[in-house]
C-alpha positions in Angstrom: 112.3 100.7 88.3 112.7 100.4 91.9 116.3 102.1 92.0 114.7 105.2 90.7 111.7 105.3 93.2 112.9 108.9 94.4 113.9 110.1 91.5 111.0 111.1 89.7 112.3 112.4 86.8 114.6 109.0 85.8 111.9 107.0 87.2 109.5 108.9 84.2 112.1 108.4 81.7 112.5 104.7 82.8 109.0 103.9 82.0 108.9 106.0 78.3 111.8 104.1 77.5 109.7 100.6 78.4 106.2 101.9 77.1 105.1 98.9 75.6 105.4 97.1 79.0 103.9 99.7 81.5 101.6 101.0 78.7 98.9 97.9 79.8 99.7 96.3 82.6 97.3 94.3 85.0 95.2 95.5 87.8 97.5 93.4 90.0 101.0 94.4 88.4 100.1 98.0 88.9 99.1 97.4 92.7 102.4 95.9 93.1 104.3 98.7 91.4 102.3 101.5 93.4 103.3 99.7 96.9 106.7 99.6 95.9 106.9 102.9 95.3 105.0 104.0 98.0 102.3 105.6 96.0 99.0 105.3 97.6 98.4 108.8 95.2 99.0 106.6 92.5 97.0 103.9 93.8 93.6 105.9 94.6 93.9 107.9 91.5 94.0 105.3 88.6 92.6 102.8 90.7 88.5 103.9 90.2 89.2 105.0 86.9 90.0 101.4 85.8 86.7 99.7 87.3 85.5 97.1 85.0 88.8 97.1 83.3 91.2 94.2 83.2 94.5 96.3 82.5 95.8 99.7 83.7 97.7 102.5 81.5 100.0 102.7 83.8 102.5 105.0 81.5 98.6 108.0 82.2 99.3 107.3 86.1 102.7 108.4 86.6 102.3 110.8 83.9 99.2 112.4 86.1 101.1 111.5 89.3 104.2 113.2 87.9 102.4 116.4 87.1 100.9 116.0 90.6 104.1 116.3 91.8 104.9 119.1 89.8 102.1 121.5 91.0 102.6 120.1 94.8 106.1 121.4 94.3 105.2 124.9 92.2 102.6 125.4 95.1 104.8 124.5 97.8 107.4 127.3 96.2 104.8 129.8 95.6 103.8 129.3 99.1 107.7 129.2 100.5 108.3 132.9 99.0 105.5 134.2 100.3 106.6 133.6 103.6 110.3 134.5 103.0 108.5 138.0 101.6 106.6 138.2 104.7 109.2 138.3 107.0 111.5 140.4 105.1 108.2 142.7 105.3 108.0 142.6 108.7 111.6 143.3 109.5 111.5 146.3 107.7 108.8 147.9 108.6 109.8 147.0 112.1 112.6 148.5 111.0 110.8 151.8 109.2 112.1 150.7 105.9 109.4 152.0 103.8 111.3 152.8 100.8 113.6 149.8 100.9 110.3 147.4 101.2 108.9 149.6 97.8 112.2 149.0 96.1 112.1 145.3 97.4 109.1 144.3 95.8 110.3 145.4 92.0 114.1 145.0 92.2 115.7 141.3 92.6 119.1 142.5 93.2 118.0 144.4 95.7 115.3 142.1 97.9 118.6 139.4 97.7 120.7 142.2 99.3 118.1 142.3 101.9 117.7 139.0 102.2 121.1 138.8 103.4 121.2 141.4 105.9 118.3 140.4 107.2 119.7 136.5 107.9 116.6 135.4 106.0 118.9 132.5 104.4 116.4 130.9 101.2 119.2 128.2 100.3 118.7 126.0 103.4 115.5 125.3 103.0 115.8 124.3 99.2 117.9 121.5 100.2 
């Protein structure tokens, strides 16, 4: 499990593939896996829940902490294009663009095109 720490995806697969193990696991087992993986998310989240309880479903936590990620990331690109918009708004109308920043906002071809001339390089920062 450890091998796949960063890779979320594997990691998820991993642990579907071994259900009956990480389906009910103890309280202590779980804290172990959530410092391995360096999950304090993981740890805080099913943590409370469990009170009381003498096993965890640890198969729920990374399923919640998996979707977690998921809307981190979707709100992180949401939030990433808005600011690639933004500047390719500014330069324009910096530039007196007006038509090119209405035909921008409906045609993908065409904001890429602009993208480009305008240096405003997108690729980088998704690696």
């Amino acid at each position: 499990m450890l091998k796949y720490r960063s890779q979320k995806e594997q990691m998820m697969n991993f642990v579907k593939k071994h259900e009956n193990y990480f389906c009910s696991v103890d309280r202590e087992t779980y804290q172990a896996f959530a410092e391995l993986l360096h999950s304090k998310r993981l740890l805080k989240k099913v943590i409370p829940e469990s009170k009381g309880e003498e096993t965890v479903n640890m198969c729920k936590a990374l399923e919640e902490l998996y979707e977690d990620g998921v809307e981190d990331g979707i709100k992180t690109g949401i939030k990433t294009g808005e600011n690639y918009f933004a500047t390719l708004t500014e330069k324009l109308l910096k530039d007196s663009r007006i038509d090119d920043l209405g035909r921008a906002t409906s045609g993908l071809k065409f904001r890429n095109a602009l993208y480009k001339e305008y240096h405003i390089n997108r690729e980088m920062d998704l690696k």
